[in-house]
Structure formats: C-alpha cells, structure tokens
N, C-alpha and C positions, 0 to 999 in steps of 0.2 A: 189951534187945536191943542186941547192937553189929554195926554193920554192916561186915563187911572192907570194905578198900579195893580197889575193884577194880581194879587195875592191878598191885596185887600179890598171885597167888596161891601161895602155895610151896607149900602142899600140891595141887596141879592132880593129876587123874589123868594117870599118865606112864607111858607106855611108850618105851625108845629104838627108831627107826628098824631093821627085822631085818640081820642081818650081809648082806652082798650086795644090797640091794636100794636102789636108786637112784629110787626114791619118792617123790614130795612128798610126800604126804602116805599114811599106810600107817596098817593098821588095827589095832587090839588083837586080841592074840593068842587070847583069850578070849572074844572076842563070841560070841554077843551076852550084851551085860551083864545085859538082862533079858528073859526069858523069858515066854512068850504067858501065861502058867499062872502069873505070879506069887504072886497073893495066886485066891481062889477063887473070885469072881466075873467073872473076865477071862475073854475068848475071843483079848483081843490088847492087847497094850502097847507103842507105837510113837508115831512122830512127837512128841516130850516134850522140855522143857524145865528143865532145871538151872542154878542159879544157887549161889553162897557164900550161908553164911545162918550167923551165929554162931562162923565159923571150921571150920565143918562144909559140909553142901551140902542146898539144901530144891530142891522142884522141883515141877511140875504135870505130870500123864502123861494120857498122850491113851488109857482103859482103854475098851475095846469089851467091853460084858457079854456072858455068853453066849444073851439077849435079842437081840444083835446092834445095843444100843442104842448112840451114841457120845457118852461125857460124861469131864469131867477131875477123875481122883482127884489127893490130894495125896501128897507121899513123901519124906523123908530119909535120908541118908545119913550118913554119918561120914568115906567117902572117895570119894565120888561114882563109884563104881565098884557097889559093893555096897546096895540101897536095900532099902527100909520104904516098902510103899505102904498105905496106907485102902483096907480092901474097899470101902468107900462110896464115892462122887462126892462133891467140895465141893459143900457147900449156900452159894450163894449169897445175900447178903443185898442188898435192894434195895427203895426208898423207893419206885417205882412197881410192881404188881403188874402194868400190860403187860410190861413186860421180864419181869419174871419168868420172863414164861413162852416156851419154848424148843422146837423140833423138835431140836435135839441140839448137841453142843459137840463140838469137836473142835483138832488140832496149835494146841496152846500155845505163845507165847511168854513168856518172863518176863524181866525187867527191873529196876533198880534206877535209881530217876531222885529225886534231891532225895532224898525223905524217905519214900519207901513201894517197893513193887516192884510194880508195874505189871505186867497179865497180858492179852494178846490173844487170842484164837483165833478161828475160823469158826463163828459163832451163826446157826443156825436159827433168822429171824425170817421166818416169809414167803420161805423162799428163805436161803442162805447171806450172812451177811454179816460185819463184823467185830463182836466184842462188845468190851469195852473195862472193866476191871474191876482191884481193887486189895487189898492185903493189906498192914500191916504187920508182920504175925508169924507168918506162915501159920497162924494160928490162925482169923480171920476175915475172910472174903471178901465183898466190896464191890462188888455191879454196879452199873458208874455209867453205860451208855448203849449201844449200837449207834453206832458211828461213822460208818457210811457205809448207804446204802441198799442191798440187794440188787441186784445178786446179787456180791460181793466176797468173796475168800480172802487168806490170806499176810499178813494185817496184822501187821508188824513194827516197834517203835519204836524210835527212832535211842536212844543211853542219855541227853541229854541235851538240851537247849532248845537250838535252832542259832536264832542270832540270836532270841531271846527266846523262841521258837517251840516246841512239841511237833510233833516230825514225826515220821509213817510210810510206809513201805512202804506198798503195796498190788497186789494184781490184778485188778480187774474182770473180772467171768466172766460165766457165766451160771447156771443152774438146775441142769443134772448133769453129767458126768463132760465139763469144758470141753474142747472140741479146739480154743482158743486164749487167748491171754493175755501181754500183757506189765508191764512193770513201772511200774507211777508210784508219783509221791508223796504225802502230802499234809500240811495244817499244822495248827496248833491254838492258841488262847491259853489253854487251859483243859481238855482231853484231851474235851471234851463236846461242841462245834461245828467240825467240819472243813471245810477249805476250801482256796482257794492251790494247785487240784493242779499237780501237776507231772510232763510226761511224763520216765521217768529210761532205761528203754531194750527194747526190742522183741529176739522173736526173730531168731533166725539158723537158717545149717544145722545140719546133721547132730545131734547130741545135745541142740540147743539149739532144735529147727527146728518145735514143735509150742505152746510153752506156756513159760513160765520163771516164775518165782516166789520175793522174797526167803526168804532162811534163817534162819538164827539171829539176832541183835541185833549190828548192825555192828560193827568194832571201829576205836576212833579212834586213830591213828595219824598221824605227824609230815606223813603226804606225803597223808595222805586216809583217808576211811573203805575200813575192808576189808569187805564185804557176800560171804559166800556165798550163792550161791544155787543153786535146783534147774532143770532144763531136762529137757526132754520131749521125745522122739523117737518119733513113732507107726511103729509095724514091723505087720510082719503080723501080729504074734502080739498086738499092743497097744499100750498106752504104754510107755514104757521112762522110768525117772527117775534121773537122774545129776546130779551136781553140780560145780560149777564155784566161780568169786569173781571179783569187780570192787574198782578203785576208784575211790571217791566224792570229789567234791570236799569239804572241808572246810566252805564255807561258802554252796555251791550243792550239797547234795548230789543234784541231778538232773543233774547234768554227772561224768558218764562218765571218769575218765581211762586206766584200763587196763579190761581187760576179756577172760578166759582164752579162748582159741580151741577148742582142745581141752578135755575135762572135767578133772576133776581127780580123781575117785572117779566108778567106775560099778556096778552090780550085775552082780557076778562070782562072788561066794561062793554057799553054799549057800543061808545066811538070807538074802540078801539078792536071789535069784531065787525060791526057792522058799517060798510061802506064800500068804495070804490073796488078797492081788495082785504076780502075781509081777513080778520086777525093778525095784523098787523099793529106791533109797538117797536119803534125804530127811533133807538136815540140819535144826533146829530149835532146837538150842543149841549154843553158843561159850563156852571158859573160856581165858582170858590171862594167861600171868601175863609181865607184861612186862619184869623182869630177867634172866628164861633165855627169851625169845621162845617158849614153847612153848605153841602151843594146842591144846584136846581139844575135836574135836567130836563130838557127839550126834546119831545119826541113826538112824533107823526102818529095818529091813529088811522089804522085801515087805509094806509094813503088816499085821507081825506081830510083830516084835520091838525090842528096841532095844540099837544099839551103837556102838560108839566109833570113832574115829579119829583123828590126832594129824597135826602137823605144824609146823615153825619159822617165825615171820613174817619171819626175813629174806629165808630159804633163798624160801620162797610171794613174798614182792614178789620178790624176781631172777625167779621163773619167769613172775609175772604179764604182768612188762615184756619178757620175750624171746619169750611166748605169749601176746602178745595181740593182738586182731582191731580195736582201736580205733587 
C-alpha cells in the first residue's frame, strides 16, 4: 500500500464553478453521486466519508438497509465520483466481545494520521456515542474503543497530533433526535482514554440557532484549521441542516478565529429537501488538493443520498473573514 500524500491531490474530483454564478461554494452538476438504491441492500446512502487510498479513493458509507437498520459498508472508487460499495456492513474485528456489540453505526468519518486511517462514527452502546476504530488497507477493520460516554455525536479527528496529542471534535447530545448541541473538544495520548475537553464554540441564530456539529476532518492551513461544519435551524416543518466553516487555532484549536455568519450551502435542490428527512445538507468529508486550492465536499442529501460540492480555499478564507460573526 502507498499512501498519497495528502496535500496533494491532482486527481480531486473537479467541477469549475457554473458560468454566472457568484457562489462559494456550488454544487456538482450531477448530484447526487450516489443514489439510495446503490448496491441492493440500501434503503439509503448518506452522510459518508472518502479519503485518497492508493492514488485511487476508498471510503466508509453510512448504508441504511431496507431493515431500516443503520451500519457502514465499505466502497472505492477510481475517481471518487463513481463508487463500488459491499452489499455487506464492515465486519468489525475487536479483542473485546462488549464492544462488539452495537444498536447501530452510523456518518463516518475517515482519516489518515501517522500510519493507519482512522475511522469515527456514532456507535450505539447504551445510547449514541462515538466508536473509534482503524484500518490499514480497507481490508480489515479494528474496533479499538468507544471514546466518550453516551450520549455524544460528530466525533471528528483533527489529521494529526497537535502538540503531541490526538484530538476530536465532539457534540454532547442526548438519547434522540437532540433539540441542542454545541461544539467541544477533546484529547488523547493513545486514541483509547480521552480527556483535556475543551469548550470550541456554541450556537447562534438563525441557521445556526438549534444544534451545530463538526464536518468533515479539518483542513490545516498557514492561518488555522478550516473545520466545516453543520447547523440546525428548527422551523415548523422541522430541523433544517445547513452548513457553514470556522477557523481553528493552529495550536489551541478551541479558539475560534473566524467563524461564517451566514451558511454557506443550504438544502435547496430537490435531493437535498426531498427524502427520508427532508432538508437536510450534511457535510462528512473533505478532499484538498493544495497546489490549485480546490476542495470537493461530501455531503448527504435529505438523509438519502449523497453528493458533492466544490469550492477554492482562498476564494472560502476571503469570505470567511468578511462574513464572519467572531
């Protein structure tokens, strides 16, 4: 196995920005890339996570059976546009038979840190919490703990040891459909004992005004971490999930330095209101490739499908700093 180098992707999936449209960030023209119906045991393919893997693209998908069970199949691509999922769920391997066992898995994040790729989601132990688990070759998966105690979503890892340290994301919830939640941190010497939390930032109004929760796997940059994230606006009709981006300090990343007022992607389109749960756009992964600043996010529509959208890190920092609430 050789691992690309993250910082440089040339092959990234790429769309230009549509002629006339004055966008940060705008969507693929195709979405959504993956369809509820994939492979034949889906009822829904959403909230998923892609990473480089081989000079190609591997990923974890968040596949709801039509059981209406929620567990993470595995998938590759060739240009992370077009993917190959396993009818199956990863079978997880794990030295204790508590863990084992699970009420259900669900939005993956995936990672490359040091020498493996690192995979988080929301594990059903007793209640939502974060599971914490590992792959060298997406061949064989490795659960190695529950990190935090229920009831916790959104565990996100930073890609690399800040000051010696493994840190996450996190959201402290509760038991079902949370009507709040904001953002902290937390650390690790070993990805098995957390601790060190850290509050990183709380809601706001309008789009932002009910629940927030990190995104995809930050992205390190000269002036701070770039974090998207999701925020929640309850309406009459429900939650509404939109997304926005902050940035992180470099080497306190619980300090706050920009942070978008307005969203930056809402559910507008069709897939992305209409479905399972409608209005729903939920980013979950991030690809960089840092010589042409262009990133392709991954995001779930209406937790039913999943699809892309694009945008430039410089073009995104100028807007961060002229629309931000911090």
């Amino acid at each position: 196995m050789t691992h690309q180098n993250p910082s440089a992707l040339p092959n990234i999936p790429w769309e230009d920005r549509p002629t006339g449209s004055s966008e940060v960030i705008w969507r693929y023209s195709a979405n959504p890339i993956i369809p509820r119906n994939l492979i034949p045991s889906s009822n829904s393919i959403f909230n998923s996570a892609a990473v480089p893997f081989n000079g190609k693209f591997a990923g974890v998908f968040r596949c709801d059976n039509k059981k209406r069970e929620m567990n993470l199949n595995r998938g590759f691509s060739d240009d992370g546009i077009n993917w190959k999922l396993d009818n199956d769920p990863i079978e997880w391997l794990s030295d204790d038979p508590e863990i084992g066992r699970y009420q259900y898995r669900y939005d993956p994040r995936v990672v490359w840190i040091e020498d493996r790729y690192w995979v988080t989601w929301c594990n059903g132990y007793h209640g939502p919490t974060i599971g914490v688990g590992y792959t060298y070759d997406f061949e064989k998966f490795h659960f190695l703990e529950n990190a935090l105690l229920p009831f916790n979503r959104n565990g996100v890892l930073f890609p690399r040891k800040i000051n010696g340290k493994f840190v996450m994301l996190n959201r402290p919830s509760d038991n079902g459909h949370t009507p709040f939640g904001d953002i902290y941190l937390s650390q690790s010497p070993d990805m098995m004992y957390w601790g060190e939390h850290r509050f990183v930032m709380g809601t706001k109004g309008g789009w932002q005004s009910t629940k927030i929760g990190a995104g995809p796997i930050p992205i390190e940059t000269p002036d701070g971490w770039l974090m998207f994230y999701h925020g929640v606006l309850t309406s009459c009709n429900g939650f509404i999930y939109s997304f926005g981006a902050a940035l992180l300090d470099l080497d306190q990343p619980w300090k706050v330095i920009y942070r978008s007022d307005p969203y930056l992607l809402s559910p507008q389109t069709l897939y992305e209101c209409v479905g399972d749960v409608p209005n729903v756009a939920f980013p979950c992964a991030a690809l960089y490739d840092e010589p042409t600043g262009r990133i392709t996010i991954y995001y779930g529509g209406a937790d039913t499908v999943t699809a892309l959208a694009f945008c430039k890190m410089d073009e995104l920092q100028d807007w961060l700093k002229q629309n931000s609430m911090v």
